[in-house]
C-alpha positions as YAML, in Angstrom:
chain: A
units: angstrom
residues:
- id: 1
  name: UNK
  ca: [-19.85, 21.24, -25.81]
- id: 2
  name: UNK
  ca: [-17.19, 21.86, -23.17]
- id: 3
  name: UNK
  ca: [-16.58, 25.60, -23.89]
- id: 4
  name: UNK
  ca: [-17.44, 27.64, -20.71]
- id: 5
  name: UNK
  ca: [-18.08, 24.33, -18.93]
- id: 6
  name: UNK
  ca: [-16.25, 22.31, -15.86]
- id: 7
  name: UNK
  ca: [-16.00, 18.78, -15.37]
- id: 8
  name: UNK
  ca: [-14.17, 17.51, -12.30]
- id: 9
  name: UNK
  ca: [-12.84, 14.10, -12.13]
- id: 10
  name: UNK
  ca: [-11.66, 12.80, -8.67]
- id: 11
  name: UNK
  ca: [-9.87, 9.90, -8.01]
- id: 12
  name: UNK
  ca: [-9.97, 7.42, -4.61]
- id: 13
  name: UNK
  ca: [-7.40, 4.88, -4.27]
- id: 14
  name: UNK
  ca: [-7.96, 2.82, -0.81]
- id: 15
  name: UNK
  ca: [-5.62, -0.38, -0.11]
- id: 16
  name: UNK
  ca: [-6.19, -2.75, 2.39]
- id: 17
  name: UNK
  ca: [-3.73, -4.16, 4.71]
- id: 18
  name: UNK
  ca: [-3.55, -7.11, 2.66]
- id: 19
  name: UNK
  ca: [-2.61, -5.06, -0.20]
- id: 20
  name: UNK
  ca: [-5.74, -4.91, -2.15]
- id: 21
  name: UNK
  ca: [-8.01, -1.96, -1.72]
- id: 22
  name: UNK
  ca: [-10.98, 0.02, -4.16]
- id: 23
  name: UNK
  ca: [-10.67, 2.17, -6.76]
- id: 24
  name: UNK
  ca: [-13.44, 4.85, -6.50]
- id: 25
  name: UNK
  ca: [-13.93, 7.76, -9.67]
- id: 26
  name: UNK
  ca: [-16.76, 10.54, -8.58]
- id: 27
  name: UNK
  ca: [-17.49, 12.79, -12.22]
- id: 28
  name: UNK
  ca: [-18.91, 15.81, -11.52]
- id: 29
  name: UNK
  ca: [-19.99, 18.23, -14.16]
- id: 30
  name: UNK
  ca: [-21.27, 21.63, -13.77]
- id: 31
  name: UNK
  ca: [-24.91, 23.61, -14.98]
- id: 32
  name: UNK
  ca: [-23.73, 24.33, -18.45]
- id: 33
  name: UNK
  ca: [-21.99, 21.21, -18.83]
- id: 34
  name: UNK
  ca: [-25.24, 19.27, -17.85]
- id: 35
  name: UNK
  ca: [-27.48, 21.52, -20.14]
- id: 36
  name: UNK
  ca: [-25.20, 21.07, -22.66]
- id: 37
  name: UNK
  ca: [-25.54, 17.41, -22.72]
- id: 38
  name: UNK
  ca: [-29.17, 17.54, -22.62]
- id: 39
  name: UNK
  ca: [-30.21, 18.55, -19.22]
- id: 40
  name: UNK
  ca: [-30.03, 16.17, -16.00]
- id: 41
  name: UNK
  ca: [-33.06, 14.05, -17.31]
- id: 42
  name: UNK
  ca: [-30.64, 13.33, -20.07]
- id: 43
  name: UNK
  ca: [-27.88, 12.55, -18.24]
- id: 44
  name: UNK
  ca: [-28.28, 8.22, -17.92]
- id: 45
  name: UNK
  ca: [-28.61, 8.33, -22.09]
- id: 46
  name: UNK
  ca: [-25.99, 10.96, -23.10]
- id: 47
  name: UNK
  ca: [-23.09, 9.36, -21.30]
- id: 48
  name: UNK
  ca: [-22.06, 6.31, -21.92]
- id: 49
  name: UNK
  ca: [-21.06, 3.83, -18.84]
- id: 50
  name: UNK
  ca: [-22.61, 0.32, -20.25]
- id: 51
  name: UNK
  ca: [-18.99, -0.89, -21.17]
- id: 52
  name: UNK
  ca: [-17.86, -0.11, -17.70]
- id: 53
  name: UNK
  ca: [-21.02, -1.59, -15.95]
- id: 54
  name: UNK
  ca: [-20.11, -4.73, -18.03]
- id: 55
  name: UNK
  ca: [-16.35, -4.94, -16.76]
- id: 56
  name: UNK
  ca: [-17.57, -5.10, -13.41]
- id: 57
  name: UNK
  ca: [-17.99, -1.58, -12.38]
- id: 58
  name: UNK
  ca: [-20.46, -0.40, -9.60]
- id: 59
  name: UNK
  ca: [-22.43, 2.79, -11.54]
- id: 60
  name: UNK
  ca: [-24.35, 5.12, -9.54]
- id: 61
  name: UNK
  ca: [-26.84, 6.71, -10.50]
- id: 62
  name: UNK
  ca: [-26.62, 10.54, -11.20]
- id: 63
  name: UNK
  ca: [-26.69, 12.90, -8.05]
- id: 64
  name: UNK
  ca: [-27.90, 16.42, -7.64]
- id: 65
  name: UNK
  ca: [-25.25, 18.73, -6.13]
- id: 66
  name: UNK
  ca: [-24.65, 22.34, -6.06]
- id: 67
  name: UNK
  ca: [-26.10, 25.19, -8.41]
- id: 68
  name: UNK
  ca: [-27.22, 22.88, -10.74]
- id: 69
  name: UNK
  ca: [-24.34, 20.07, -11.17]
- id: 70
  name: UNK
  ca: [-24.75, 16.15, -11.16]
- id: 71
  name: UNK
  ca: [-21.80, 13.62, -10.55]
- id: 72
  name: UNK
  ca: [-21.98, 10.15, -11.09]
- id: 73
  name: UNK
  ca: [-19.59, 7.46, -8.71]
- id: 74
  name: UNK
  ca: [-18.10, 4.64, -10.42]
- id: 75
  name: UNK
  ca: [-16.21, 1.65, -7.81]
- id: 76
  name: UNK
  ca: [-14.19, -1.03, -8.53]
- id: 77
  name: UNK
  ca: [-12.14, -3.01, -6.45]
- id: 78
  name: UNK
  ca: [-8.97, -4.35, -7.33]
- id: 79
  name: UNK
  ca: [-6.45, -7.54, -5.76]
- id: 80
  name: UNK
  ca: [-2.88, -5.98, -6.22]
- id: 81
  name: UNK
  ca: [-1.14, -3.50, -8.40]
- id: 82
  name: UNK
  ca: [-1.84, -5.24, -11.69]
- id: 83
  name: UNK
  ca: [-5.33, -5.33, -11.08]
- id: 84
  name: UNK
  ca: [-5.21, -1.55, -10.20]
- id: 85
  name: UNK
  ca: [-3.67, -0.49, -13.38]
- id: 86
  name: UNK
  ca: [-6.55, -2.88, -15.51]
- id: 87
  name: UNK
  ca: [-9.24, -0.67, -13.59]
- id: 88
  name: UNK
  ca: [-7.08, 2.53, -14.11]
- id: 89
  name: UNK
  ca: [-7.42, 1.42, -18.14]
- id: 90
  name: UNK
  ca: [-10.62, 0.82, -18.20]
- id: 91
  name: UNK
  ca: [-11.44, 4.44, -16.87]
- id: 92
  name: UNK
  ca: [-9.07, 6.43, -18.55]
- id: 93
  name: UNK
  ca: [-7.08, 4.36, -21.24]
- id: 94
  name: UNK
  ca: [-3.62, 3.07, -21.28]
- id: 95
  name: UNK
  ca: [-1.72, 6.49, -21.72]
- id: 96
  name: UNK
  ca: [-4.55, 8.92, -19.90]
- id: 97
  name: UNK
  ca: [-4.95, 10.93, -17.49]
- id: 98
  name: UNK
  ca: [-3.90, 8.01, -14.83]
- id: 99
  name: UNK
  ca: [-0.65, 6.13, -15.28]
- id: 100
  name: UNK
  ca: [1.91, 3.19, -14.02]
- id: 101
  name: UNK
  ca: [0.21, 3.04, -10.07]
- id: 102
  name: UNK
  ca: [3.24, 1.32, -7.67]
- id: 103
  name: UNK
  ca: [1.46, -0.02, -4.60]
- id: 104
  name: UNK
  ca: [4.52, -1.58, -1.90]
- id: 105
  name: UNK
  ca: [3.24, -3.23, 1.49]
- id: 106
  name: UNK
  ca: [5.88, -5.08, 3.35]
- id: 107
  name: UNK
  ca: [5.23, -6.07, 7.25]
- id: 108
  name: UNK
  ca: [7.95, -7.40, 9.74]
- id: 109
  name: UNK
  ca: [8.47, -8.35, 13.03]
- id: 110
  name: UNK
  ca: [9.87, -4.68, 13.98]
- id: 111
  name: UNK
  ca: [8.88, -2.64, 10.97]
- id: 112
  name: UNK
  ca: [6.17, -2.30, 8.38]
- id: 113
  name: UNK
  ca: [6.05, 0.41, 4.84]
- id: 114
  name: UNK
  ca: [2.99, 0.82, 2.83]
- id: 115
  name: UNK
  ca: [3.30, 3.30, -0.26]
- id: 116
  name: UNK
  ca: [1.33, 4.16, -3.19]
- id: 117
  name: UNK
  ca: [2.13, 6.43, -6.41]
- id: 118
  name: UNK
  ca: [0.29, 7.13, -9.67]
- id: 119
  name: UNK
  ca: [1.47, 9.34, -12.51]
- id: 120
  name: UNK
  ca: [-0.97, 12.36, -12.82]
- id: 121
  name: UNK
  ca: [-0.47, 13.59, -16.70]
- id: 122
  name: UNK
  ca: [-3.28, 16.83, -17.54]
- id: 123
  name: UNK
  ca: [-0.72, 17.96, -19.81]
- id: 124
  name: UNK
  ca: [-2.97, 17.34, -22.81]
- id: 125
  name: UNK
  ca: [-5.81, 15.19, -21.59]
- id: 126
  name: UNK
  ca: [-7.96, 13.77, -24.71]
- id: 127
  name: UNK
  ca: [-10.56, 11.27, -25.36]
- id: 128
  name: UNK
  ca: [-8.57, 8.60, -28.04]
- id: 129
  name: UNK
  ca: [-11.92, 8.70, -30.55]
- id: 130
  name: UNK
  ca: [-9.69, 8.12, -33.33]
- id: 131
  name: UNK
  ca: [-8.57, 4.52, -31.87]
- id: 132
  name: UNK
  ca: [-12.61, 3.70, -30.86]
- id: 133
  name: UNK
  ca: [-13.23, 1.56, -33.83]
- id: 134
  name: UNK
  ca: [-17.01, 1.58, -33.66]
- id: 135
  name: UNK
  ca: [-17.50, 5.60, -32.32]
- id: 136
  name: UNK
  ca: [-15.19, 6.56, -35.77]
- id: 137
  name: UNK
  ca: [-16.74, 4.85, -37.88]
- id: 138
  name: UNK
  ca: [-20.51, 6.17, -36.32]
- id: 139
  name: UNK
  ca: [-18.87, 9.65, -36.44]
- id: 140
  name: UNK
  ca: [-17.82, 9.28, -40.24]
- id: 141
  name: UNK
  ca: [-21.21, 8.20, -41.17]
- id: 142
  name: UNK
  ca: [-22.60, 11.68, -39.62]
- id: 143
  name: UNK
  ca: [-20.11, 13.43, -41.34]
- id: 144
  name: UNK
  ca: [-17.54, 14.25, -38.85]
- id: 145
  name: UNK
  ca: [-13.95, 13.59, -39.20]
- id: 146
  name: UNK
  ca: [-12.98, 11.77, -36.02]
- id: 147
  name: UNK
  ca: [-9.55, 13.63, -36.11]
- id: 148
  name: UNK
  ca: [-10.34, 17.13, -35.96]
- id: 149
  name: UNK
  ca: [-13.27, 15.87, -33.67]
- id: 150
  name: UNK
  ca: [-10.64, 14.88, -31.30]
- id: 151
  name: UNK
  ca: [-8.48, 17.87, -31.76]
- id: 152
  name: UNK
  ca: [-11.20, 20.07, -31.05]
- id: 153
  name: UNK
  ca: [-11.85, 18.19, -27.98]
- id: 154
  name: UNK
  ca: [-8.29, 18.06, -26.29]
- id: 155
  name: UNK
  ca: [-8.48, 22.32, -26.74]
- id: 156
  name: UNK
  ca: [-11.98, 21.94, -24.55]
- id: 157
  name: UNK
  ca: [-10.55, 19.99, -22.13]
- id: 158
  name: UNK
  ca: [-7.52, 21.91, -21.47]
- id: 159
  name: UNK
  ca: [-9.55, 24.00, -19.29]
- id: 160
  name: UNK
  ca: [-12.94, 22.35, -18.60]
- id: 161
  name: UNK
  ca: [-11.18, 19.05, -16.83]
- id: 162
  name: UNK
  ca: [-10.50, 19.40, -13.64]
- id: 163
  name: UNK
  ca: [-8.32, 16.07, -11.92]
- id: 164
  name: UNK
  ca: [-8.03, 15.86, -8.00]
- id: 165
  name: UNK
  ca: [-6.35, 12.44, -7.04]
- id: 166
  name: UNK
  ca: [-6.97, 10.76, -2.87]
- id: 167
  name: UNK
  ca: [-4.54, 7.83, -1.79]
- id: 168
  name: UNK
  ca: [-5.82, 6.32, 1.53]
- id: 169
  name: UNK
  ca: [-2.98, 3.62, 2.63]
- id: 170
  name: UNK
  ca: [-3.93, 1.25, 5.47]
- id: 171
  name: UNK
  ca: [-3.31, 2.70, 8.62]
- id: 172
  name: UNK
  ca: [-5.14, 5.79, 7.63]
- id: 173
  name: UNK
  ca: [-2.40, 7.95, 5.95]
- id: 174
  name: UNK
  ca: [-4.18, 10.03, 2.92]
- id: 175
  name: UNK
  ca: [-2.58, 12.10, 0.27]
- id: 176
  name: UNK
  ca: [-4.71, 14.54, -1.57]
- id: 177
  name: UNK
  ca: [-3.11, 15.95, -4.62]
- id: 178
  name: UNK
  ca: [-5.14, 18.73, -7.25]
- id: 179
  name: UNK
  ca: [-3.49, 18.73, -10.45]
- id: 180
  name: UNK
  ca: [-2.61, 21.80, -11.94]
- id: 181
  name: UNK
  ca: [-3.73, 21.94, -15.28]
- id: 182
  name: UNK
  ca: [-0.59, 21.46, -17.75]
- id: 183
  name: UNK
  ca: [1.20, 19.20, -15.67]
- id: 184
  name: UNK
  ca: [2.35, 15.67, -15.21]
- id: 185
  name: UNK
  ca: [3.90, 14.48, -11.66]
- id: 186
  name: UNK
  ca: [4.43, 11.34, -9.68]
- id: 187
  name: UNK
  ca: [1.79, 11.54, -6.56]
- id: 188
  name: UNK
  ca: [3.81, 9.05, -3.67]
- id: 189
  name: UNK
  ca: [1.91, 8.95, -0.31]
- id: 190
  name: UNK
  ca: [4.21, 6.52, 2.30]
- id: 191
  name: UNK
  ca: [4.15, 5.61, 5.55]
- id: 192
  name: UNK
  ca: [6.56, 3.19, 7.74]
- id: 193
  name: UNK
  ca: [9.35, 2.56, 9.91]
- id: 194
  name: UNK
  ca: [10.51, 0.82, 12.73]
- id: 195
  name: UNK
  ca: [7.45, -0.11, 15.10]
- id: 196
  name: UNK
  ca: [8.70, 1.08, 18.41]
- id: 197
  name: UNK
  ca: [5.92, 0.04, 20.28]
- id: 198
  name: UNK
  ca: [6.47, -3.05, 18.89]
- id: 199
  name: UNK
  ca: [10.31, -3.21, 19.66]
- id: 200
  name: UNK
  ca: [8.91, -1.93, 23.24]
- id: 201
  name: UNK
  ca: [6.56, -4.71, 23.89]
- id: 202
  name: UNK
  ca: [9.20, -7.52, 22.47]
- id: 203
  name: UNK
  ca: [11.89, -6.18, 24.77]
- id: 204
  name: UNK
  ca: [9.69, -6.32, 28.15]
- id: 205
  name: UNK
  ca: [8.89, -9.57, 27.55]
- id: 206
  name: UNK
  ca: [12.23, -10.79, 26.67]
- id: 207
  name: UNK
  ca: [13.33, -8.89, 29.42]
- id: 208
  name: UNK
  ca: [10.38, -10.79, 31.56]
- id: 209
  name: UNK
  ca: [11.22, -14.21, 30.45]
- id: 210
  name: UNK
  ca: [14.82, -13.99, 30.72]
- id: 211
  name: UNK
  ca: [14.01, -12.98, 34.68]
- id: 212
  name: UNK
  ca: [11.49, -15.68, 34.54]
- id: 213
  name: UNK
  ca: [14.34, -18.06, 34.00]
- id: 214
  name: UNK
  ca: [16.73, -16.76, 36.55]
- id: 215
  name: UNK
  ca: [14.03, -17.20, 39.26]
- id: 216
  name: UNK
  ca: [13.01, -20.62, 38.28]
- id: 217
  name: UNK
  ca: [17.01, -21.35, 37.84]
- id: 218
  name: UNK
  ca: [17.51, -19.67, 41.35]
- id: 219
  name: UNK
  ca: [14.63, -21.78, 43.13]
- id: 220
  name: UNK
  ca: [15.90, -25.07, 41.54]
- id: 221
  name: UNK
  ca: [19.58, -24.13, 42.52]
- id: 222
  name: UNK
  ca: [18.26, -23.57, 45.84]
- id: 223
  name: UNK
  ca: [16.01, -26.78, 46.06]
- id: 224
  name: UNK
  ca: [18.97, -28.81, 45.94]
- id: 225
  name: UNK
  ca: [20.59, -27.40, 48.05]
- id: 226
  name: UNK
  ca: [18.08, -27.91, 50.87]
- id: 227
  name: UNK
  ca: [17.68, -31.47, 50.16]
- id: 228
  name: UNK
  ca: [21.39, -31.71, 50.68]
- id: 229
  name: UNK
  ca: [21.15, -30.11, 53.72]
- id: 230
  name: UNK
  ca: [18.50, -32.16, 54.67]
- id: 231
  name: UNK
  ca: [19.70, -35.60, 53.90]
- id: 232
  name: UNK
  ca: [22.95, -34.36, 56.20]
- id: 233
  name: UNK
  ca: [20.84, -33.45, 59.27]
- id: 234
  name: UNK
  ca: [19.19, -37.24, 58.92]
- id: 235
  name: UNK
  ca: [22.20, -38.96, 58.41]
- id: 236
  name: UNK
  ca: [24.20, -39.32, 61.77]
- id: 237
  name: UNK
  ca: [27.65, -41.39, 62.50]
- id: 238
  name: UNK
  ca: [26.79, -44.56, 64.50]
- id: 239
  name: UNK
  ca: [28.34, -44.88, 68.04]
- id: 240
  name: UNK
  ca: [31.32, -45.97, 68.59]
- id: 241
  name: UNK
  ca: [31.31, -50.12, 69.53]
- id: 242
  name: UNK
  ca: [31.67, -50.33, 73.32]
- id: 243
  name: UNK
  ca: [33.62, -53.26, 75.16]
- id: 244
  name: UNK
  ca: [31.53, -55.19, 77.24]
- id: 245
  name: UNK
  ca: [32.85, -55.39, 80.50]
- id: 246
  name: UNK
  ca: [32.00, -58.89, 81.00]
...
């Protein structure tokens, strides 16, 4: 089915500040691949998303695009870096196309670093039929052998599958990575450091308080010493007794 045909599978990871964030797949496949699976009519009953709409997934419906293709969005959102390799499962399988994700936010007083990294593998990317209980055994019963089903299906996708993989980290840093087919690398998008404006702001108003302090130090200093002053200008000797002269 896949023979002369392109399917391109991006990927949107978005995290929050607070470290959770949206996973976001858009499958797009091209005018043979959609008259191969029946035509665009076809589309909603050819491929099957009712497992993922029951784990939680937000399906969209299928889209016209260009010369003839449709794409379909599917959106999940996830709470940490656990929760984003569940999702990552759920759309590719434990040892797919998608692998160990490593999200990192850590926020200071002076500096802050966000990061992100997934394993991209499209070194042999596969459907696992063999391991779908229920689609082998519906496969044996029309006669096909699941294995050589599958076999036949990695050589299609070899060059029909297309991967493209988006990180988005919180302060609007993206990293936009299209996987050669063949390959397997580590996608890291990073951002952090020392905030300087921070350290900027901090420093003036140290730098303000501690001058606050002199002055009100300085103006109690000098308080006193007027009221000293004072109390010596009141206070005068008394005369000296006279002798009367009578």
């Amino acid at each position: 089915m896949l023979a002369g045909c392109n399917v391109n599978a991006k990927f949107d990871i978005t995290m929050r500040a607070d470290g959770t964030g949206t996973l976001r797949t858009t499958i797009t496949a091209d005018a043979d691949a959609v008259q191969h699976m029946g035509g665009a009519a076809a589309l909603a009953r050819t491929v099957p998303l009712s497992d993922l709409r029951a784990a939680g997934w937000a399906i969209s419906p299928w889209k016209a695009g260009n010369a003839g293709s449709q794409s379909v969005s599917l959106t999940h959102a996830f709470a940490g870096q656990a929760d984003l390799a569940n999702r990552i499962v759920d759309l590719v399988g434990s040892h797919g196309i998608l692998q160990r994700p490593a999200l990192a936010h850590q926020h200071g007083w002076f500096s802050s670093h966000d990061s992100m990294s997934v394993v991209v593998d499209v070194r042999a990317p596969a459907f696992d039929i063999v391991h779908d209980t229920e689609l082998a055994s519906r496969l044996q019963r029309a006669g096909v052998d699941p294995n050589v089903l599958q076999l036949q299906i990695a050589q299609q996708m070899k060059s029909a599958l297309h991967v493209s993989v988006v990180m988005h980290l919180p302060d609007g840093t993206t990293r936009s990575y299209d996987a050669p087919t063949g390959t397997m690398r580590t996608v890291v998008v990073t951002h952090g450091g020392t905030d300087w404006d921070h350290v900027v702001k901090f420093g003036i108003g140290l730098a303000l308080a501690v001058l606050a302090a002199l002055f009100f130090l300085a103006a109690g200093i000098g308080a006193r010493r007027n009221r000293r002053r004072a109390a010596q200008r009141v206070y005068t000797e008394p005369p000296a007794e006279r002798t009367p002269l009578m």
